[in-house]
C-alpha positions as CSV (number, residue, x, y, z in Angstrom):
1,X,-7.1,51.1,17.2
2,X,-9.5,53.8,18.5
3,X,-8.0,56.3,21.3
4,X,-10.2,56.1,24.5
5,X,-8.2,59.4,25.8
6,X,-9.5,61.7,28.5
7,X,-8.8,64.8,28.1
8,X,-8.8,66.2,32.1
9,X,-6.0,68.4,31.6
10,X,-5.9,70.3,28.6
11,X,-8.3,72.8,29.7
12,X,-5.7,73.8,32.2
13,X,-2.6,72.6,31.2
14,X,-0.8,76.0,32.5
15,X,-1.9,75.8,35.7
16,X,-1.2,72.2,36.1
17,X,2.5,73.4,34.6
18,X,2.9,75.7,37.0
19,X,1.3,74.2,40.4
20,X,1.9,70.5,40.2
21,X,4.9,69.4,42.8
22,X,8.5,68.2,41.6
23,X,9.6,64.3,41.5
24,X,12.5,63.6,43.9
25,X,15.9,63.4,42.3
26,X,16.8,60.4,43.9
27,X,14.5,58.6,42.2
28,X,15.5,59.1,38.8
29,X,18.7,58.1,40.0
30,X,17.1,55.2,41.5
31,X,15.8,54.1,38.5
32,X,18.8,54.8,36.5
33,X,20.8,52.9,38.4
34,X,18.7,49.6,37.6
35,X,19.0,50.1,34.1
36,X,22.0,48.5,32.2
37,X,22.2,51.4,29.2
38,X,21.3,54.2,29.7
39,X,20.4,55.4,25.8
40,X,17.2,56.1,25.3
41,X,14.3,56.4,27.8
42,X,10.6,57.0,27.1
43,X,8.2,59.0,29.8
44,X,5.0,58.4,28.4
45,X,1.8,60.9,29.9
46,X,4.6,63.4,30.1
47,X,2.3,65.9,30.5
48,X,4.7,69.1,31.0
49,X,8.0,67.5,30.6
50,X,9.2,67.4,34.3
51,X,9.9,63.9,34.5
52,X,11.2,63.7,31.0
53,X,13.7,67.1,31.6
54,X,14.8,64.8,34.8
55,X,15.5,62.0,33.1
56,X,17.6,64.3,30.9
57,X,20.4,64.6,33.5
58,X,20.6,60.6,33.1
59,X,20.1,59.6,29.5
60,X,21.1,60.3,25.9
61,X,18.0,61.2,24.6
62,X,14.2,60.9,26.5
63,X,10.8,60.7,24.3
64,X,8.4,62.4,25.9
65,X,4.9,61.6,24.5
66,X,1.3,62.8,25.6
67,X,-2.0,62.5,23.9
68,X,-2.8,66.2,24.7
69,X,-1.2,68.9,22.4
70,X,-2.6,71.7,25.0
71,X,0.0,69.7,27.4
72,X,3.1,69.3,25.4
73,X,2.9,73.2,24.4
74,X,3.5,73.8,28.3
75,X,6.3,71.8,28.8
76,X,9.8,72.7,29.3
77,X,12.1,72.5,26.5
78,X,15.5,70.5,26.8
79,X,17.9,69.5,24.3
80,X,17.7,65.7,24.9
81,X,14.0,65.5,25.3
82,X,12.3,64.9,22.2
83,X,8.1,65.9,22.3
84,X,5.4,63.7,20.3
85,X,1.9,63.9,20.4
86,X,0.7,60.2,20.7
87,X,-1.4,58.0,23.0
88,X,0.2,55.2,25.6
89,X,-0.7,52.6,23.9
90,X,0.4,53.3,20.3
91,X,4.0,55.3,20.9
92,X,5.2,55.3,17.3
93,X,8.3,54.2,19.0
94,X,10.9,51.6,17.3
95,X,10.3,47.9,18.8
96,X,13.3,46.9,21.1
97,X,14.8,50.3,21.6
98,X,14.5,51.6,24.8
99,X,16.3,51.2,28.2
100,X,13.6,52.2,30.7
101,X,10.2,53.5,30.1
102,X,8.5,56.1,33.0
103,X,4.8,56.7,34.0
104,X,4.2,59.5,36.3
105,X,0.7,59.9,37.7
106,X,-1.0,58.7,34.8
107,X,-1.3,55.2,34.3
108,X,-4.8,54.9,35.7
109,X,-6.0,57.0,32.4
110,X,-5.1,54.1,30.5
111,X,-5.8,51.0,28.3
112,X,-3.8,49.2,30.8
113,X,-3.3,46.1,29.0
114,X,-2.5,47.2,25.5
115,X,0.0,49.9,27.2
116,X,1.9,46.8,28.7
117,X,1.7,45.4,24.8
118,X,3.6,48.6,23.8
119,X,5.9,48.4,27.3
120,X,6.7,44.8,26.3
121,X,7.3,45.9,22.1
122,X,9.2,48.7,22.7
123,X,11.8,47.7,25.7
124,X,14.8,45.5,25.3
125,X,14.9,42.6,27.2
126,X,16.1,43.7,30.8
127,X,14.8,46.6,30.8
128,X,13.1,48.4,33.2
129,X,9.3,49.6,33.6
130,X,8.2,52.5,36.6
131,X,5.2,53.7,37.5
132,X,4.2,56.1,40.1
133,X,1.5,58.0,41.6
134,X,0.7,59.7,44.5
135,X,-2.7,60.2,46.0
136,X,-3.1,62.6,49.4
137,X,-0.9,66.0,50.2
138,X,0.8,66.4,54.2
139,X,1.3,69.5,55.6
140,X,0.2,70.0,59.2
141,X,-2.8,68.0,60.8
142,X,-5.2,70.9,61.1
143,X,-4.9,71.9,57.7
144,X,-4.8,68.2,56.5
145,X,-8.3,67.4,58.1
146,X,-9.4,70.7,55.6
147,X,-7.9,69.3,52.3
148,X,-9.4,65.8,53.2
149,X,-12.6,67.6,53.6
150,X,-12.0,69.0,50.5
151,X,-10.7,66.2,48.3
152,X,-13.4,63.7,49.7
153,X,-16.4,66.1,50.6
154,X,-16.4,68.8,47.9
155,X,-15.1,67.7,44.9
156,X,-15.2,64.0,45.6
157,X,-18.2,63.2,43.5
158,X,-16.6,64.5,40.5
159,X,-13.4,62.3,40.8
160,X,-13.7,60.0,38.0
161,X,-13.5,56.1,39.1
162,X,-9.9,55.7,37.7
163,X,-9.0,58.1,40.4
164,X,-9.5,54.4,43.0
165,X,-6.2,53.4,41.1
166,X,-4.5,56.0,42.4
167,X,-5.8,56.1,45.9
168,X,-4.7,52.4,46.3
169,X,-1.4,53.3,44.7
170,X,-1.6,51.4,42.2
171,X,-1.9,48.4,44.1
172,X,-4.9,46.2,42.6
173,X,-3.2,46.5,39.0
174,X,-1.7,43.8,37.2
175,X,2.0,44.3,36.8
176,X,3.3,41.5,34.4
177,X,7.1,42.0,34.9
178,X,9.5,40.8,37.7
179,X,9.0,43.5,40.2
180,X,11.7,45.3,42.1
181,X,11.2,46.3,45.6
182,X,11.8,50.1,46.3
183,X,13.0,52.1,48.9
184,X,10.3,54.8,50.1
185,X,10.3,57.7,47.9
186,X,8.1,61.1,48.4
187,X,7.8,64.6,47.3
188,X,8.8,67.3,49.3
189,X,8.8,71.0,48.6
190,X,7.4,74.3,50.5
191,X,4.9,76.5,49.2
192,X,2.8,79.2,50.3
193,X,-1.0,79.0,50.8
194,X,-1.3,81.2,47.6
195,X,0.5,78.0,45.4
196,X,-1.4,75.4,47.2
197,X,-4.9,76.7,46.1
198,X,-3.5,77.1,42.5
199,X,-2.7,73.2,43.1
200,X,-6.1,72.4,44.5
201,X,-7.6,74.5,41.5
202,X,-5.8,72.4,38.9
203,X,-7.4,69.1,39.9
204,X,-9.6,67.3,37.6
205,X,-11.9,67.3,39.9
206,X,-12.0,70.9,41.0
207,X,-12.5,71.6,37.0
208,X,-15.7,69.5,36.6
209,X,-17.5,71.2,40.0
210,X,-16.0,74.7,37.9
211,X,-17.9,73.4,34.6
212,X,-21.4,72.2,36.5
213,X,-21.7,74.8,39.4
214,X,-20.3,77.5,37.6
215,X,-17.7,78.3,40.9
216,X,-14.5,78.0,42.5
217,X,-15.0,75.3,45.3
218,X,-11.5,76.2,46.6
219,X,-13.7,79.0,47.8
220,X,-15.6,77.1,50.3
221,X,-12.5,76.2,52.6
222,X,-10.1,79.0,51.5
223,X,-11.4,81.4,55.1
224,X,-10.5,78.2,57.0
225,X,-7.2,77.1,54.9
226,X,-6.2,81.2,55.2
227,X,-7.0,80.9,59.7
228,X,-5.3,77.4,59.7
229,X,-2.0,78.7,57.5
230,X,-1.4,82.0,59.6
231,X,0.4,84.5,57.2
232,X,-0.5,83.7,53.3
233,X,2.5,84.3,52.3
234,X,4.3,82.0,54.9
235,X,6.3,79.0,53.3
236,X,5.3,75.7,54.8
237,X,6.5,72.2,54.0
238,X,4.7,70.0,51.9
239,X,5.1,66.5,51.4
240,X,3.8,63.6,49.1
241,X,4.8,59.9,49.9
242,X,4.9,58.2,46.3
243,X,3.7,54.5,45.6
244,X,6.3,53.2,43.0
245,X,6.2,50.1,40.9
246,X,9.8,49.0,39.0
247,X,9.8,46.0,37.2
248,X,12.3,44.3,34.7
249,X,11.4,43.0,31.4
250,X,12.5,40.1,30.1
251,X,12.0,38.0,27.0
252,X,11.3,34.1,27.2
């Protein structure tokens, strides 16, 4: 089967290491709570490990796959997390073997209906599926209305159409398992204006206007985001609310 990857991240997989925001412990513990062994997980997209290292705290061992090497070189080593380099839909992973599989803000990238094939050969029955994303950053009206600007205005013609997924959290895709309702989940950290442009700048989005305009579009709001932030080295809260899909798999 041919791989249909794209590659959106490689380019700058330390950045996107460094700045992208922290899942919330509760719902790893969530999640592990659903699931009736806690063996061996799989986080598939791991991109740098953060979820897989998470996981860690909960499981025996965690496979942590991505299709980008550039990815798995920047993630964070842990003694229960095992790294491969493979695509979604082809894991190399034993049929029937594992006790909940994770997808972090990456399902929309892809071949959604031969990754549930793999989701389907690879869990045991009664097993548990998540996927997350999240879509749009809060941190104070004024400087929300500038990052909206930004994210819809700027770079939104470079957002590539699998980035709709996302914005309707997930929403309009099939889910073939017996869904579980969740509690609310979201991201919350603090960072200073210097760590949310590094953020901004690691988009896939911000990298393609890079590649055609030869420029930093972060540049275009930064005067306004530095006026609207007050000091720039001011901590200020930062919040994500998370669209999460759990669902239990079970043989006929």
């Amino acid at each position: 089967m041919t791989s249909t990857f794209k590659d959106n991240f490689s380019t700058q997989a330390a950045d996107y290491a460094k700045f992208r925001p922290h899942y919330p412990k509760a719902l790893f513990r969530y999640l592990t709570e659903l699931c009736q062994h806690r063996q061996k997980a799989w986080d598939c997209a791991t991109g740098n490990g953060q979820c897989a290292v998470a996981l860690a705290e909960f499981f025996d061992q965690v496979i942590a796959t991505d299709a980008s090497q550039k990815q798995l070189e920047n993630a964070k080593l842990h003694s229960r997390v095992q790294y491969c380099l493979a695509p979604a839909e082809e894991s190399g992973l034993n049929a029937d073997s594992l006790d909940l599989i994770t997808v972090a803000q990456a399902l929309h990238w892809f071949r959604i209906d031969d990754f549930w094939n793999e989701v389907r050969r690879t869990l045991h029955s009664g097993s548990v599926i998540a996927v997350w994303c999240y879509a749009f950053l809060e941190v104070a009206p004024t400087i929300d209305a500038l990052l909206n600007r930004f994210y819809s205005e700027i770079v939104g013609p470079y957002w590539d159409f699998e980035r709709k997924l996302v914005e309707d959290g997930y929403s309009s895709i099939s889910f073939p398992f017996a869904e579980i309702e969740t509690p609310p989940f979201a991201i919350e950290t603090s960072w200073s204006l210097s760590h949310l442009l590094g953020y901004l700048r690691s988009w896939s989005a911000t990298q393609k206007f890079m590649a055609v305009n030869g420029r930093d579009p972060t540049e275009l709001i930064a005067a306004q985001l530095a006026a609207a932030w007050g000091d720039r080295s001011q901590m200020r809260p930062v919040k994500w609310p998370l669209s999460v899909r759990v669902g239990r798999y079970a043989t006929e």
